[in-house]
C-alpha positions as CSV (number, residue, x, y, z in Angstrom):
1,X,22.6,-34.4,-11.0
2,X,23.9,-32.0,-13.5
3,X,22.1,-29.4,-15.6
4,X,22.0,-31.4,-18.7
5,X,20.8,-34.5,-16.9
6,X,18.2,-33.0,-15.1
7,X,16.5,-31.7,-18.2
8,X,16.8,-34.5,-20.1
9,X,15.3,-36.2,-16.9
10,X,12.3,-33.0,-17.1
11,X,11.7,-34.0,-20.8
12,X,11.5,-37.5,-20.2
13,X,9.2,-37.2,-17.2
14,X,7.0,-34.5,-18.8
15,X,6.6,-37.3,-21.7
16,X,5.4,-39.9,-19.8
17,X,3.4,-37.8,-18.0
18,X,1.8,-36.6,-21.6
19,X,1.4,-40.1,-22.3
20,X,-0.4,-41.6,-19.3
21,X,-3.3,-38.4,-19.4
22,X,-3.7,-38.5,-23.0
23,X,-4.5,-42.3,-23.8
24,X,-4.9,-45.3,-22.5
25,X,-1.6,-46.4,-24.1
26,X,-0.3,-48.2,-20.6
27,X,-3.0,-50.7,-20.3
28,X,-3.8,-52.9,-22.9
29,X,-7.4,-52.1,-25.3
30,X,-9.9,-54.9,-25.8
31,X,-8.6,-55.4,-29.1
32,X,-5.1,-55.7,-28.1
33,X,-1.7,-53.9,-26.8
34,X,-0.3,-50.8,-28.3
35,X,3.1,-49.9,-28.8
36,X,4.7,-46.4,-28.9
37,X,8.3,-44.8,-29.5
38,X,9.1,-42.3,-27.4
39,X,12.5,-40.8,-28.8
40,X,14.8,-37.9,-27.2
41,X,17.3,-36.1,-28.9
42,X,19.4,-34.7,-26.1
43,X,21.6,-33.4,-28.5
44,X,22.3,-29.6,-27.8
45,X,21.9,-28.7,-31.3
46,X,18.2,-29.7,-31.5
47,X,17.5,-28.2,-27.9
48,X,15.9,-25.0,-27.3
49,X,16.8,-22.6,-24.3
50,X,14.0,-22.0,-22.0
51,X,12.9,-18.2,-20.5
52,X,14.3,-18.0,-17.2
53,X,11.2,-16.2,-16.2
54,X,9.2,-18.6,-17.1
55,X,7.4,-20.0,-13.6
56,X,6.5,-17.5,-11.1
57,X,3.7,-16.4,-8.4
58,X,1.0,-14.5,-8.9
59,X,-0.5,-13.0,-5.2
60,X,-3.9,-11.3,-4.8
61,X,-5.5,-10.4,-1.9
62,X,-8.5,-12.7,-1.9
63,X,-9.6,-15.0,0.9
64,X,-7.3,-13.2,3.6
65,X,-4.8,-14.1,1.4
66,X,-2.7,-11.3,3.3
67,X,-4.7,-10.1,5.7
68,X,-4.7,-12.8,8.3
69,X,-2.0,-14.8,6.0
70,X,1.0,-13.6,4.6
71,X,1.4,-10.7,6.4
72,X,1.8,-11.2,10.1
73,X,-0.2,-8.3,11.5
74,X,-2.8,-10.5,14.4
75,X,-4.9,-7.7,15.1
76,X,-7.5,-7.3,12.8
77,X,-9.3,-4.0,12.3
78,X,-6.3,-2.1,14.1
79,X,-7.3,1.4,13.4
80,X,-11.2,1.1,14.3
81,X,-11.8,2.1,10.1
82,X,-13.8,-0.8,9.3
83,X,-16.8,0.6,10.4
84,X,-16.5,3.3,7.9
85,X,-15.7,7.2,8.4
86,X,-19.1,8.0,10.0
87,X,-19.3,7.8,13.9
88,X,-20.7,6.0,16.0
89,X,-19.9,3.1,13.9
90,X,-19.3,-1.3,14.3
91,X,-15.7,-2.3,15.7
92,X,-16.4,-5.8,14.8
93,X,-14.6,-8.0,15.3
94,X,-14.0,-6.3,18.6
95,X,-16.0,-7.1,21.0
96,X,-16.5,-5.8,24.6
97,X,-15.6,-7.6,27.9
98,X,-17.9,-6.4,30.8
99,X,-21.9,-5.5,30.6
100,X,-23.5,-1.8,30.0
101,X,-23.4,-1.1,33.7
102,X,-19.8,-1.5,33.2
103,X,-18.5,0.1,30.6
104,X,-19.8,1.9,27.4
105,X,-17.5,1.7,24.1
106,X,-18.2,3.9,20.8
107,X,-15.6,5.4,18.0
108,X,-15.4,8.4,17.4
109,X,-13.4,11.1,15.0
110,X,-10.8,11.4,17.9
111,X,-7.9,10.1,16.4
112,X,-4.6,12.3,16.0
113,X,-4.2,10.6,12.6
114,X,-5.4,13.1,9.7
115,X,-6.1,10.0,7.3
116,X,-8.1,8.1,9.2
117,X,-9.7,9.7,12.1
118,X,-11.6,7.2,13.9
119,X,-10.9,5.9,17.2
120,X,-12.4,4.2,20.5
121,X,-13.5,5.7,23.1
122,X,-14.2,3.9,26.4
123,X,-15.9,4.6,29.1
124,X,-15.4,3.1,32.7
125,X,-18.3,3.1,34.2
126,X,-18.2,0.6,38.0
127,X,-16.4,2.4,40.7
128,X,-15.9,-1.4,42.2
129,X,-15.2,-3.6,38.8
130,X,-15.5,-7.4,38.0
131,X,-12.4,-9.0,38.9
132,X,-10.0,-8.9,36.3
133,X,-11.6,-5.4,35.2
134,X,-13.5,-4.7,32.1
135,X,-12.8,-3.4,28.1
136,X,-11.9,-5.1,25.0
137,X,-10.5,-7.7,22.9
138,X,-9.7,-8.9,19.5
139,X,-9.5,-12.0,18.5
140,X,-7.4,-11.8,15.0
141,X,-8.5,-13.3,12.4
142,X,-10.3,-16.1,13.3
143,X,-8.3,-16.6,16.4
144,X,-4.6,-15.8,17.0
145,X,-1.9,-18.2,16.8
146,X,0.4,-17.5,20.0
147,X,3.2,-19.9,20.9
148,X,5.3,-20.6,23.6
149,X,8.3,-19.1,24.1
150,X,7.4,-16.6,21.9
151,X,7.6,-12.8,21.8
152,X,5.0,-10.8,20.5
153,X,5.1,-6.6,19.7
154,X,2.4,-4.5,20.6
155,X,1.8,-1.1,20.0
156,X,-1.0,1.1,20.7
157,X,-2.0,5.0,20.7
158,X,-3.7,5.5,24.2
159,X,-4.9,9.0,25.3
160,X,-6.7,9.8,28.3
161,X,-7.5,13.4,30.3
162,X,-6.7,10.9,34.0
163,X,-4.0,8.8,34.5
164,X,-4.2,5.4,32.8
165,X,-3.8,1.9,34.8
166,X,-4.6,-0.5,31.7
167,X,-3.5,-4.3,31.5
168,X,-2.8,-6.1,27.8
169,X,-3.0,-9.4,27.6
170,X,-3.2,-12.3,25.6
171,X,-5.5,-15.2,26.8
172,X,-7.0,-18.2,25.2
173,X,-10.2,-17.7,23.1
174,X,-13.3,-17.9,26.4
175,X,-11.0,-15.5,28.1
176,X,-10.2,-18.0,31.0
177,X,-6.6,-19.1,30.5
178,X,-3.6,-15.9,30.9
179,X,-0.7,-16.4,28.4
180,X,0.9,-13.5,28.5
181,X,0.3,-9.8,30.1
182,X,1.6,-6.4,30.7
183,X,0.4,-3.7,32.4
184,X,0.2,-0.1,31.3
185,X,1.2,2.7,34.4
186,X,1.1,6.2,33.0
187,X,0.2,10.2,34.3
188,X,0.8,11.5,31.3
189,X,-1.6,11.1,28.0
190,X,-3.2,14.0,27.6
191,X,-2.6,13.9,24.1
192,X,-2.0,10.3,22.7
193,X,0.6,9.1,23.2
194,X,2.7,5.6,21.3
195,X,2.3,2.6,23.4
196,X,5.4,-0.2,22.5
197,X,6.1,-3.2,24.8
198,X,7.0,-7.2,24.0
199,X,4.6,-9.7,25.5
200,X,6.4,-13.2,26.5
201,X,4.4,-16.1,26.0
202,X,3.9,-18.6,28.7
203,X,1.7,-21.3,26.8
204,X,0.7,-21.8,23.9
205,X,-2.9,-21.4,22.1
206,X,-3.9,-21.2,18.5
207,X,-7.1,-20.0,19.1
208,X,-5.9,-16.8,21.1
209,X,-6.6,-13.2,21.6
210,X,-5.8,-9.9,22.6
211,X,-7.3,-8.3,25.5
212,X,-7.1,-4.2,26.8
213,X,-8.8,-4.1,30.2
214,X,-9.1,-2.0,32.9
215,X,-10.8,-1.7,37.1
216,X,-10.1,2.3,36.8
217,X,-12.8,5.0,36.5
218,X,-12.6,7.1,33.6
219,X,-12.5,7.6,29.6
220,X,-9.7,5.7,27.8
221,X,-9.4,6.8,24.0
222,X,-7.6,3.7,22.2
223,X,-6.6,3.7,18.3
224,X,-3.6,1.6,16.1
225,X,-3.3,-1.4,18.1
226,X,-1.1,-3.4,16.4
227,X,0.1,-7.0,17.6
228,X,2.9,-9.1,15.2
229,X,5.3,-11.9,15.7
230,X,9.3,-10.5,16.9
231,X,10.4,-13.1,14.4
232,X,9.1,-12.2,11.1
233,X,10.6,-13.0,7.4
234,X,14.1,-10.9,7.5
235,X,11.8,-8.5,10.1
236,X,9.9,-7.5,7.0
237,X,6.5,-8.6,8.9
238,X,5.9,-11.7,6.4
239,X,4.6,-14.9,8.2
240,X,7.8,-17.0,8.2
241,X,5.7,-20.8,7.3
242,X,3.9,-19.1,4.4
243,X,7.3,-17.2,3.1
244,X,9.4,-20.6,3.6
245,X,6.8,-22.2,1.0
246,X,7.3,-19.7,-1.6
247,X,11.3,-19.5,-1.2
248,X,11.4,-23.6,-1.6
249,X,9.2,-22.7,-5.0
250,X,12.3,-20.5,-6.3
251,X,9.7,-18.2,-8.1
252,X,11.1,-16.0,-10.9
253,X,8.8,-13.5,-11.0
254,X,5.5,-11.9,-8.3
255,X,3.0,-10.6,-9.9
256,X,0.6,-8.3,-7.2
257,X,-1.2,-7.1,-6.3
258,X,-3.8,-8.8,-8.2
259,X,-6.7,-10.1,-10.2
260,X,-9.7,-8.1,-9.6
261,X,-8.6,-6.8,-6.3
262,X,-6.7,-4.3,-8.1
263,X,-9.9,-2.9,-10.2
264,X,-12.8,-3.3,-7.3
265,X,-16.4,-3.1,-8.3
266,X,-16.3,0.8,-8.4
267,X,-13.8,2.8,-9.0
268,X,-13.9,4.5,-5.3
269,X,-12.9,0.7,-3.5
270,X,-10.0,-0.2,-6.1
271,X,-6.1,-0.8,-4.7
272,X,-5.0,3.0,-4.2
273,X,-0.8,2.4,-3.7
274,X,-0.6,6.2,-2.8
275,X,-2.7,5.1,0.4
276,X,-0.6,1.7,1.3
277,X,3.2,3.2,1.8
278,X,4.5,5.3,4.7
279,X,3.5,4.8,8.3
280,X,1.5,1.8,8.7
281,X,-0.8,4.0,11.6
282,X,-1.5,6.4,8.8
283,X,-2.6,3.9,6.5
284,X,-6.4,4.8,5.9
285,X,-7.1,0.9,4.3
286,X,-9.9,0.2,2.3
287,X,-13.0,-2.4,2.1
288,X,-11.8,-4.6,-1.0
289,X,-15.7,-4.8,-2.7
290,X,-14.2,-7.8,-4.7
291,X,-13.8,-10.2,-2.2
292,X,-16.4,-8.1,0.6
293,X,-13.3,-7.7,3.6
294,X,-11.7,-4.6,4.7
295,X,-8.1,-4.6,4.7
296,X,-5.7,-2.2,6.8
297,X,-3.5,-2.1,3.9
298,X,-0.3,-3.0,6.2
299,X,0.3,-5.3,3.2
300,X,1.1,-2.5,0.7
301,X,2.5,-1.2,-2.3
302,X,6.1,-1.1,-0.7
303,X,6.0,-4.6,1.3
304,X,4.8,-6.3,-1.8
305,X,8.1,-4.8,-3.8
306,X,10.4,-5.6,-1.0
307,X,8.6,-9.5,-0.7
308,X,9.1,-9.6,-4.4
309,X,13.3,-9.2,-3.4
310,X,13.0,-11.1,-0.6
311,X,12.1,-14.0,-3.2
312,X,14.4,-12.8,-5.0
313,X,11.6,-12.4,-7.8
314,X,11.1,-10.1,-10.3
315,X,8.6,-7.9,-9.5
316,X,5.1,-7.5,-11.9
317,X,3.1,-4.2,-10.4
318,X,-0.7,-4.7,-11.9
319,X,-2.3,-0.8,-11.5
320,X,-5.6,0.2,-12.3
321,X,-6.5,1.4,-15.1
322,X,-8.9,3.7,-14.5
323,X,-11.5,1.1,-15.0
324,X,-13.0,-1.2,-12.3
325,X,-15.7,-3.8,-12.8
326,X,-18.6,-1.2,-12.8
327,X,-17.6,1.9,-13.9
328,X,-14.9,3.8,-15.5
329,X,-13.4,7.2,-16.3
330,X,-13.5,8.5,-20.1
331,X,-10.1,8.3,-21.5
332,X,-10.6,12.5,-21.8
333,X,-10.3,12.0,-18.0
334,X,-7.3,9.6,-18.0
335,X,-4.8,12.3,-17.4
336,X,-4.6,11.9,-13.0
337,X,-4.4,8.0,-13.3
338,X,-1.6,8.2,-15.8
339,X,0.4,10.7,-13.6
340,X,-0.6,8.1,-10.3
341,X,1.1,5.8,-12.2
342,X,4.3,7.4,-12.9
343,X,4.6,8.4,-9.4
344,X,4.3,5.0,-8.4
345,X,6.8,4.2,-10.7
346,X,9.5,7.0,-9.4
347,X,8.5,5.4,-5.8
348,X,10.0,2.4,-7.0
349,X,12.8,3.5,-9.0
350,X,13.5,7.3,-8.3
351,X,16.5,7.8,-6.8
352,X,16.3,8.5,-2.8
353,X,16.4,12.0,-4.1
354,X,13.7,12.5,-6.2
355,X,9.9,13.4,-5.2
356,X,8.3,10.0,-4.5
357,X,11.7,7.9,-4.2
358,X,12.8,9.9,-0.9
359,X,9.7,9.0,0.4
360,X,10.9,5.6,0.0
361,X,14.0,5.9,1.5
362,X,12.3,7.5,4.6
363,X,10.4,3.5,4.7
364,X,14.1,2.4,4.9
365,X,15.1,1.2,1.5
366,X,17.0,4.1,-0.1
367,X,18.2,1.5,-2.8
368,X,16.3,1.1,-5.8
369,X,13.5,-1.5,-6.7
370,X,14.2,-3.6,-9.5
371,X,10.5,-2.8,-11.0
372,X,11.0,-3.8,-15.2
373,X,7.9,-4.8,-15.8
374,X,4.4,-3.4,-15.7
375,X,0.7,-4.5,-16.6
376,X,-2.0,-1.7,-17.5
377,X,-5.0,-3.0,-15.4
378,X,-6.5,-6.5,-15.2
379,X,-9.0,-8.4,-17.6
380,X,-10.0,-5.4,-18.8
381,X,-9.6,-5.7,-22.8
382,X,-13.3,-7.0,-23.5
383,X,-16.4,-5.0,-25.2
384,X,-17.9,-4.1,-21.6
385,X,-14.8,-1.4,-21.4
386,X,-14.6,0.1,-24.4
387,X,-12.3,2.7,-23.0
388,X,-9.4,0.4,-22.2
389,X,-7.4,0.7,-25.5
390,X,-7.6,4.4,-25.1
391,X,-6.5,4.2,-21.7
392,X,-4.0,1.6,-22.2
393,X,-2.0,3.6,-25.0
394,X,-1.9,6.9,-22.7
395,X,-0.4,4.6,-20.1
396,X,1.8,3.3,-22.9
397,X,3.1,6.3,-24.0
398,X,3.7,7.7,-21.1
399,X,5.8,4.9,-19.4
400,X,7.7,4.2,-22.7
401,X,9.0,8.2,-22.9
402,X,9.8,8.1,-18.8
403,X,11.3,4.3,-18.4
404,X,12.0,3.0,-21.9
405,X,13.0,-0.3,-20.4
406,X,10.1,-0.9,-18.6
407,X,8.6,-4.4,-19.9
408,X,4.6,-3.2,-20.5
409,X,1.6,-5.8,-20.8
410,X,-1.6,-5.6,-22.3
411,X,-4.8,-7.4,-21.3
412,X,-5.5,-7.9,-24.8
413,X,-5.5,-11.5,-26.0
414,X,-3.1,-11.8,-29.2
415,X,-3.0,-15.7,-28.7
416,X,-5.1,-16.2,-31.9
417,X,-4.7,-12.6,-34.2
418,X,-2.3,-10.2,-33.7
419,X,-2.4,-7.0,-31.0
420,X,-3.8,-3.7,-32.6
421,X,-1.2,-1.9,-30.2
422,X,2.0,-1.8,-29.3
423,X,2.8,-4.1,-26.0
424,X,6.0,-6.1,-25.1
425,X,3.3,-8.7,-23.3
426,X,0.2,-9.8,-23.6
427,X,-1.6,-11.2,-20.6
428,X,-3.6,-14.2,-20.9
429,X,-6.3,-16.3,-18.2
430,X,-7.4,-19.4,-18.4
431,X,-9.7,-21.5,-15.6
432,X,-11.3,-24.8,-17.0
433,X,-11.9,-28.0,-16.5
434,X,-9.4,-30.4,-16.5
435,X,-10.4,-32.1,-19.4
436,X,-10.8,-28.9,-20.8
437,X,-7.4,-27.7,-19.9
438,X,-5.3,-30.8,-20.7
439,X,-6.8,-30.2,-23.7
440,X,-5.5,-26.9,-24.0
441,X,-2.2,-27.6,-23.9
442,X,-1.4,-27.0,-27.1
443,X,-2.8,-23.7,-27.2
444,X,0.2,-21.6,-27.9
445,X,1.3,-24.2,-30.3
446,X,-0.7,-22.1,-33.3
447,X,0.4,-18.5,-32.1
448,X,2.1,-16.2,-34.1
449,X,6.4,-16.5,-33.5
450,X,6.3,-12.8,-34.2
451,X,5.0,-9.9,-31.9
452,X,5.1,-9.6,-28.3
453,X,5.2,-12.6,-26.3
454,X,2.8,-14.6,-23.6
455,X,1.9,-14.0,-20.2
456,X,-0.3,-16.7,-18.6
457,X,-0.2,-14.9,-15.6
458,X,-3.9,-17.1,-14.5
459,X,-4.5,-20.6,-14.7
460,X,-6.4,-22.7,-12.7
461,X,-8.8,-25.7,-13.0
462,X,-11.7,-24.5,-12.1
463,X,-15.3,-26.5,-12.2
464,X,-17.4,-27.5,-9.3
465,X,-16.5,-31.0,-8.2
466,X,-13.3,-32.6,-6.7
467,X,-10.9,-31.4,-9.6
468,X,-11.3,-27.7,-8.0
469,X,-10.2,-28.6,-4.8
470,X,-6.6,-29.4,-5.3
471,X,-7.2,-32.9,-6.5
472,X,-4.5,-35.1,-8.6
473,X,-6.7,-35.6,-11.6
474,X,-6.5,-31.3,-11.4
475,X,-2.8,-31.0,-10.4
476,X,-2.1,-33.9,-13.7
477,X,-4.4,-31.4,-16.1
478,X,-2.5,-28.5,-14.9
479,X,0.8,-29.7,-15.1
480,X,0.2,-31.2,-19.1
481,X,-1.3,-27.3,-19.3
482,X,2.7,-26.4,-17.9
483,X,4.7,-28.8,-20.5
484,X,2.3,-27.4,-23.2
485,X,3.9,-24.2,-22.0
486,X,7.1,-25.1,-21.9
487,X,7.0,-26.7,-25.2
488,X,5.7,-23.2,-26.7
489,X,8.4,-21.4,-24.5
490,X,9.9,-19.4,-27.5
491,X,6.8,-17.3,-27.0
492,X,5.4,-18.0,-24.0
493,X,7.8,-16.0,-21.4
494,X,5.8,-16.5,-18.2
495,X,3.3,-18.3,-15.9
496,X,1.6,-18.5,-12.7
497,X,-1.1,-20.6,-11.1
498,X,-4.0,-18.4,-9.3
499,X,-5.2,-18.1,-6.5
500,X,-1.7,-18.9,-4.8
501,X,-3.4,-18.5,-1.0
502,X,-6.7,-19.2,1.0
503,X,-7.2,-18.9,4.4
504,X,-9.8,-21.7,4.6
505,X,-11.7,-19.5,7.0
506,X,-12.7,-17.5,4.1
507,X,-13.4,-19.7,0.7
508,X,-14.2,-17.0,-1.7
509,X,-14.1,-18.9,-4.9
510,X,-15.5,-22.3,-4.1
511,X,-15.1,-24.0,-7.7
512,X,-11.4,-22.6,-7.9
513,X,-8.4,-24.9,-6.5
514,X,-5.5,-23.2,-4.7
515,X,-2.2,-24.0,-4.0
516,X,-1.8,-23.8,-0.3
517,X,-5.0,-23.9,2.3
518,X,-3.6,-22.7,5.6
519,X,-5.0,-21.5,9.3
520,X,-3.7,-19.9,12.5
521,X,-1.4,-22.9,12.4
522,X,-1.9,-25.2,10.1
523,X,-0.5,-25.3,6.4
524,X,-1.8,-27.7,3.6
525,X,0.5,-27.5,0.1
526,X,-1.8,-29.0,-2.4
527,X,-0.9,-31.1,-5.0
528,X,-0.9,-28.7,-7.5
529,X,1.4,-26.8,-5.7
530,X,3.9,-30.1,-5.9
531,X,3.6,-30.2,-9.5
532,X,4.5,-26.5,-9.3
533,X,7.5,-26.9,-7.6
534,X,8.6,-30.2,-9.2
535,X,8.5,-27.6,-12.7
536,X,10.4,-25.1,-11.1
537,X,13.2,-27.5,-8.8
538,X,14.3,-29.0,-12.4
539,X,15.5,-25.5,-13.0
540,X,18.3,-24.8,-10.9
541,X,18.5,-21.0,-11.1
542,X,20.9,-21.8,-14.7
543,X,21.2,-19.9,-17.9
544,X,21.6,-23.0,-19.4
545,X,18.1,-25.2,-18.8
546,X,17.5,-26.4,-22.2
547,X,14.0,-28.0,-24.1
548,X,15.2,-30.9,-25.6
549,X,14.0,-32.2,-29.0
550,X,11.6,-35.0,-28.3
551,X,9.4,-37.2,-30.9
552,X,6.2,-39.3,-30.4
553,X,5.5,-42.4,-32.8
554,X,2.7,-44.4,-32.1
C-alpha cells in the first residue's frame, strides 16, 4: 500500500471510527433510519502534513516499570542499600538459608564502594553443615525467569580474611530443584575482590532464584551481586520481549524519566541523574517515595538516552525543577539545580572532551546524544508551587544562552489563554473517563494557531471500573482522543499514552489502564496499546503522511 493510500485509508478509518462512538447513526432510531455523508477530499491541495513527532512513549518508573521490567538486572536489592545507610539494617528481599545455629547475616559499612557503603557480612557458624551448606538467596523480583539453554552473568564483590569455598546457584523457588551452579575456589580476598562467571541453565523455571551458599567455617563479606540475561537488547541490558514491543510501536519520540518519579514527595528522594551514570556498583540508588520501592538506579540517566537511540526515538529528558510534591527551594536558591542541569546537558551533548561528556565516553559512547528537547519539571505550574515560573525562566535562560536549539517545555497549560513566558512547548495531561475523553476530542480545536505548540505527553482513561483496565470501550475513547489530535496537528506536535508499563505484581495506580501488563514471563499488550500502534503503523517513517480534508453531513 502506498503512502497516499494508506492515509487516505487512516482518514477513512478514523471517520468511521468517529462515527460509530459518537451516535447511534449505524442502527436505526425508534423513529426511523438516519442517513449521513461522509466525504473525503484526497486531493493534496486540501491535505495537511502531519508532525513526524507526533506519537511517541512516555516511560516512568512506576510499578517496577524498570526495575524488575525493562531493565534486565534479576537481582533485586544488589548492593544491600535498601535497608538504608544505617547498619545493621533489612536485606529484604534476601532471605537466609540455614537457622541461627548456622549462620548469622548482618550489613554493615564494609563495602569498598565510597557511595554506598553497605554490605553483608556472613557468618559460618556449624563446623559440620546441613547438606548442601548454608547462606543466602534472592529471589528477583517476584521470582526470576531462567530458561533453558540459557546463559546468565553474575558478578559479585566477595572479601574474606580465609580462603573462600562458596557455591552460586540458581534453583527453582522452595530451593529443591538445581538449574544451574558454579562454585567459587579462591586464597586470595583479603580485600574484595570482582567475582564474574556465566551460569548455563539446565531447565527451565520462571519462578527461580539465586542462591550463595557455603559448608566452610568463617566470615564471608558479599556486596554488588548482579545477575542479567547474556542476551540482552544490542547488550545494552534491556529485556529483549519488552524492547521488541516498543520497536514494533516505531515511537518517535521517549519521554523519561517521568511523571512524578522525577519530582518525589521531598526534594531529598527525587531522580538525581548525577547519581544514575558511571559504574553500575557505584550507583548509590534511591527509594522512589512516589511509587514507595527502592531502585538501584542500573536503569539511569545514560541507559535511558542510549534506549531512546536504540528506538531510534527522539529523546525528551524531564529534570526536576527544584520542586517536588512537598517541598521546594526558593527561586533565590535556584542557582545549583540550574547548573545540575546544564551538566546533565554537557553529559549528553559535550564532546568526549569536555567535563561531563568524557565521562560519558568513559560509559562507552564517545559519540554524542541527540538530546533537542527538554521539559523544566513535571506538573508543576499550579498555585501549590508558586516558585515554578521563577524557576522555570532561570532554567530557560540558561539553556537558551548554552544550547539555543534545545526544544524547552513548560508545564504551564496554554491550551485555553496564552503562556505568560517564553516556551517552545507546552505540556499538557489529561486522565478521564472515557465518556469524558471522547468528549474531549476536540479540545485543541479552540487553541490559539499562534505561540508555542502542544505536548500531550499524558493521557489515559482513567475511572474506577472496567474502562481503566485496558478495556475496548477505553482503547475506542482514547483513540477518538488521538484523531482529535491528529485533526488539531498544526498545533499539537506530540503525544503519549501513560503509564506505558506495569509489572502486575505491583499495581500502583489501580483506576489507571496501561498498555502492556507483563510478569517473569508473561506479556499482555492491551488494547489500547493496539490502537496505539495501529496510529503509528499508518505512518511509515515518511515526510510525506498527509491529513486529508474530510467533511461530515448528516
Amino acid at each position: 500500500m502506498g503512502t497516499k493510500d494508506a492515509a487516505a485509508l487512516h482518514t477513512i478509518l478514523c471517520s468511521l471510527l468517529l462515527l460509530s462512538l459518537s451516535c447511534g447513526c449505524l442502527a436505526a432510531e425508534s423513529e426511523g433510519a438516519q442517513t449521513a455523508l461522509l466525504e473525503v477530499d484526497t486531493s493534496w491541495k486540501a491535505a495537511r502534513k502531519i508532525p513526524q513527532t507526533l506519537f511517541g512513549l512516555f516511560f516512568e518508573e512506576i510499578n517496577h516499570a524498570g526495575a524488575g521490567g525493562l531493565w534486565a538486572e534479576l537481582v533485586s536489592n544488589r548492593g544491600f542499600e535498601a535497608g538504608g545507610p544505617y547498619t545493621p539494617s533489612n536485606i529484604d528481599p534476601w532471605s537466609i538459608i540455614g537457622d541461627e545455629s548456622s549462620i548469622y547475616v548482618k550489613t554493615e559499612r564494609a563495602s569498598c564502594f565510597s557511595r554506598n557503603m553497605v554490605a553483608l557480612r556472613m557468618e559460618i557458624l556449624c563446623a559440620k553443615c546441613p547438606a548442601g551448606g548454608v547462606g543466602i538467596y534472592n529471589p528477583g523480583f517476584w521470582g526470576m525467569n531462567i530458561e533453558e539453554g540459557k546463559s546468565y552473568n553474575l558478578v559479585m564483590y566477595i572479601r574474606s580474611l580465609e580462603s573462600v569455598e562458596l557455591t552460586a546457584s540458581l534453583t527453582c523457588s522452595d530451593g529443591l530443584q538445581n538449574i544451574a551452579a558454579a562454585v567459587i575456589v579462591d586464597t586470595n580476598v583479603s580485600d574484595w575482590r570482582k567475582i564474574q562467571m556465566q551460569l548455563l541453565a539446565k531447565v527451565t523455571c520462571r519462578t527461580s532464584r539465586l542462591e550463595l551458599t557455603t559448608s566452610k567455617r568463617g566470615v564471608i563479606w558479599i556486596d554488588q551481586v548482579s545477575l542479567i540475561p547474556s542476551d540482552t537488547y544490542k547488550g545494552h541490558g534491556f529485556r529483549k520481549e519488552l524492547i521488541h514491543m516498543l520497536v514494533d510501536l516505531k515511537p518517535r519520540f521517549l519521554r523519561f524519566p517521568g511523571g512524578t518519579f522525577v519530582e518525589g514527595i521531598l526534594l531529598r528522594n527525587a531522580f538525581r541523574w548525577r547519581e544514575t551514570i558511571g559504574p553500575w556498583e557505584e550507583r548509590p540508588g534511591h527509594y522512589g517515595d512516589v511509587w514507595n520501592y527502592w531502585t538501584d538506579d542500573g536503569l539511569g540517566y545514560y541507559e535511558l538516552l542510549q534506549l531512546a537511540e536504540d528506538l531510534g526515538a527522539e529523546p525528551i529528558w524531564v529534570f526536576n525543577a527544584g520542586i517536588s510534591r512537598n517541598d521546594q527551594v526558593d527561586t533565590t536558591a535556584i542557582a545549583p539545580f540550574v547548573k545540575d542541569v546544564l551538566d546533565s546537558l554537557e553529559f549528553a551533548r559535550g564532546s568526549a572532551k569536555s567535563t561531563w561528556g568524557s565521562v560519558r565516553a568513559a560509559m562507552g559512547h564517545p559519540e554524542r546524544f541527540q538530546l533537542k528537547y527538554v521539559a523544566v519539571g513535571n506538573e508543576d505550574c499550579d498555585n501549590t508551587k508558586p516558585f515554578y515560573q521563577g524557576h522555570y525562566l532561570k532554567f530557560y535562560n540558561a539553556i537558551r544562552e548554552a544550547y539555543p536549539d534545545i526544544q524547552i517545555i513548560s508545564n504551564c497549560d496554554g491550551s485555553s489563554e496564552p503562556l505568560d513566558h517564553p516556551a517552545d512547548l507546552y505540556d499538557f495531561h489529561i486522565y478521564n473517563s472515557a465518556d469524558d475523553l471522547f468528549l474531549k476530542k476536540d479540545t485543541f480545536s479552540r487553541t490559539s494557531r499562534t505561540g508555542p505548540k502542544v505536548f500531550v505527553s499524558e493521557y489515559a482513561v482513567h475511572v474506577d471500573g472496567d474502562t481503566s483496565k485496558g478495556s475496548l470501550q477505553a482503547s475506542l475513547a482514547e483513540a477518538a482522543f488521538l484523531i482529535g489530535l491528529e485533526v488539531n496537528s498544526d498545533i499539537v506536535h506530540m503525544a503519549s499514552y501513560a503509564p506505558l508499563f506495569v509489572n502486575d505484581n505491583d499495581r500502583k495506580l489501580a483506576l489507571t489502564g496501561f498498555c502492556v501488563f507483563f510478569r517473569t514471563s508473561i506479556l499482555i499488550m492491551t488494547v489500547s496499546v493496539i490502537m496505539s500502534e495501529y496510529n503509528e503503523q499508518m505512518d511509515p517513517r515518511c515526510d510525506s503522511l498527509q491529513l486529508l480534508a474530510t467533511v461530515w453531513n448528516s
